[in-house]
C-alpha positions, -999 to +999 in steps of 0.1 A: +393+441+207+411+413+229+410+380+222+382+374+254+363+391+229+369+371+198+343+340+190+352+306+180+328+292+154+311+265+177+301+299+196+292+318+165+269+287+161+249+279+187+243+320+192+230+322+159+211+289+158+233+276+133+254+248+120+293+254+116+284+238+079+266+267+075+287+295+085+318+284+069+292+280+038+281+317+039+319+328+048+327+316+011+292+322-006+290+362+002+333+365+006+332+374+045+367+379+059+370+357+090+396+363+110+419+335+121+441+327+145+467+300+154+462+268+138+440+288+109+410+284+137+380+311+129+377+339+150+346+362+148+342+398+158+313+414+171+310+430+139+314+397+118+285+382+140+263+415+130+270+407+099+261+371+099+227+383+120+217+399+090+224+372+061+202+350+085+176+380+084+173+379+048+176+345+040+145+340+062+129+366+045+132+346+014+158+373-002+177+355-034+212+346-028+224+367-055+211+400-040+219+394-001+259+404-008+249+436-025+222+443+002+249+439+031+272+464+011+242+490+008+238+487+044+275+493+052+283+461+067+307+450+042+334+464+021+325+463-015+345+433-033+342+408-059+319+382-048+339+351-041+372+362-043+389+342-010+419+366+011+437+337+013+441+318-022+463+292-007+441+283+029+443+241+027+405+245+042+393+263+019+403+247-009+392+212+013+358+227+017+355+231-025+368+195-031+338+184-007+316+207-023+322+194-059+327+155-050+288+159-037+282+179-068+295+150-089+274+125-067+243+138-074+249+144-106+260+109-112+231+093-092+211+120-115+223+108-150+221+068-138+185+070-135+181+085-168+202+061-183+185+028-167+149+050-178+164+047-215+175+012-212+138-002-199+123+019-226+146+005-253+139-031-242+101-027-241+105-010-275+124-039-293+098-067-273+069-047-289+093-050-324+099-086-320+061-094-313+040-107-352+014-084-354-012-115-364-005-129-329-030-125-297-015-106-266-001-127-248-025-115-216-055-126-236-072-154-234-072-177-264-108-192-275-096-228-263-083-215-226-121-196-226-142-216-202-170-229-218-207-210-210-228-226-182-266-244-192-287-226-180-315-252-158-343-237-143-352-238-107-375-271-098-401-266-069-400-295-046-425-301-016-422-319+013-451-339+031-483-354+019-502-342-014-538-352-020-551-351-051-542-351-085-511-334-085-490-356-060-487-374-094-470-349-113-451-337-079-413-352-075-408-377-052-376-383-025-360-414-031-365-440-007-331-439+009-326-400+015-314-373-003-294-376-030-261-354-019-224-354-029-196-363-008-187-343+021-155-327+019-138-300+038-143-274+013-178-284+000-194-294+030-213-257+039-228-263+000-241-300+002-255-289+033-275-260+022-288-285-009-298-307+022-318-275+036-336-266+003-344-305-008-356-307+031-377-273+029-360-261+060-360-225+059-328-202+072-350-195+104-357-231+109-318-244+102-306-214+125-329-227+154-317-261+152-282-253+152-283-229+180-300-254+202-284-288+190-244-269+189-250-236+207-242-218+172-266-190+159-263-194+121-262-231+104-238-213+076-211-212+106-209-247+117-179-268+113-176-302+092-183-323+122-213-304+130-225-296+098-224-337+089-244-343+123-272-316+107-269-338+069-277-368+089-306-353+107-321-341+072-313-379+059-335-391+084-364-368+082-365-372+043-367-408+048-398-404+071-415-385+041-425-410+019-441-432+045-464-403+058-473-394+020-487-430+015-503-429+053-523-398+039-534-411+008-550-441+021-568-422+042-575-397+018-592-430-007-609-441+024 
């Protein structure tokens, strides 16, 4: 065989579908004799490519490792040797390739036994916290009975009506003050609330608000509105309670009369 006929390993590679990583891997893993040339460059025979067809054969057939070198004797591809033994004791890249090949052992390794070792430390440290904690002490996540928020009175709902009542029970029925409900200060962050107490001390149902704000601010839902709206809507109800009490004493006149 000529040299035309001799492969480089960038050849070998892209024929096989293979890194050069890889081959120079299997060239030490299964003890393949690679040819060299000048410069100690790789160069691969027809036969050494049948050869390395077939490792890639059975390692995609999922064949173990340890049972692919005795396979490739069977077959009479190889010369029976011990497994690992290199021609050349002395080649510089060979012996480069199994520093590289134990300095990534030792990396993972290390990166392996670091883990383990910051694992042991965190456990150790939670171990002597639970130690240093006295066993007649609360948790320290628990609320103590002071910080416990005290339990809420319970007041039940009051009816209120709106409009005249004839009869004996506008006396027992409460009455609006006389200058409009009685509401807490608007804020930003309350002002949805007082106005929804405004609704209910008004009697305006969620249909009724909803209508009113869609056609005095264009907005569908009164529970939407902003503060500047929502105040416009308090004042409204302000003004309509006031008109309450006056109509109640209008009807009970007549009603006496």
């Amino acid at each position: 065989m000529t040299n035309i006929d001799l492969l480089s390993i960038n050849s070998v590679a892209a024929k096989l579908g293979l890194s050069v990583h890889q081959l120079r891997r299997w060239e030490l893993m299964f003890g393949l004799e690679i040819k060299r040339g000048r410069g100690q460059q790789r160069q691969y025979r027809q036969e050494d490519l049948t050869v390395l067809e077939r490792i890639k054969e059975l390692v995609e057939q999922g064949w173990p490792t340890s049972q692919i070198r005795p396979q490739l004797e069977s077959e009479g591809l190889i010369t029976p040797k011990l497994i690992g033994l290199p021609s050349n004791p002395g080649n510089p890249e060979v012996l480069t390739e199994s520093l590289i090949g134990m300095r990534n052992f030792c990396e993972r390794r290390f990166i392996d036994i670091s883990k383990q070792i910051d694992e042991l430390r965190h456990l150790l440290i939670s171990m002597n916290f639970r130690q240093d904690m006295p066993v007649d002490r609360p948790s320290l996540w628990q609320p103590t009975r002071e910080e416990a928020a005290p339990a809420a009175k319970f007041v039940p709902a009051q009816e209120i009506s709106i409009g005249p009542i004839a009869g004996p029970e506008a006396e027992t029925q409460p009455k609006l003050p006389d200058e409009g409900l009685d509401l807490p200060e608007v804020t930003d962050q309350n002002y949805i609330t007082v106005l929804g107490r405004a609704l209910d001390l008004v009697g305006w149902s969620d249909e009724q608000a909803d209508q009113f704000s869609t056609k005095a601010f264009g907005v569908p839902h009164w529970d939407v509105l902003g503060r500047s709206q929502a105040e416009k809507l308090i004042d409204h109800l302000h003004t309509l309670s006031s008109l309450v009490a006056p109509l109640g004493e209008e009807a009970t006149e007549d009603a006496t009369t």
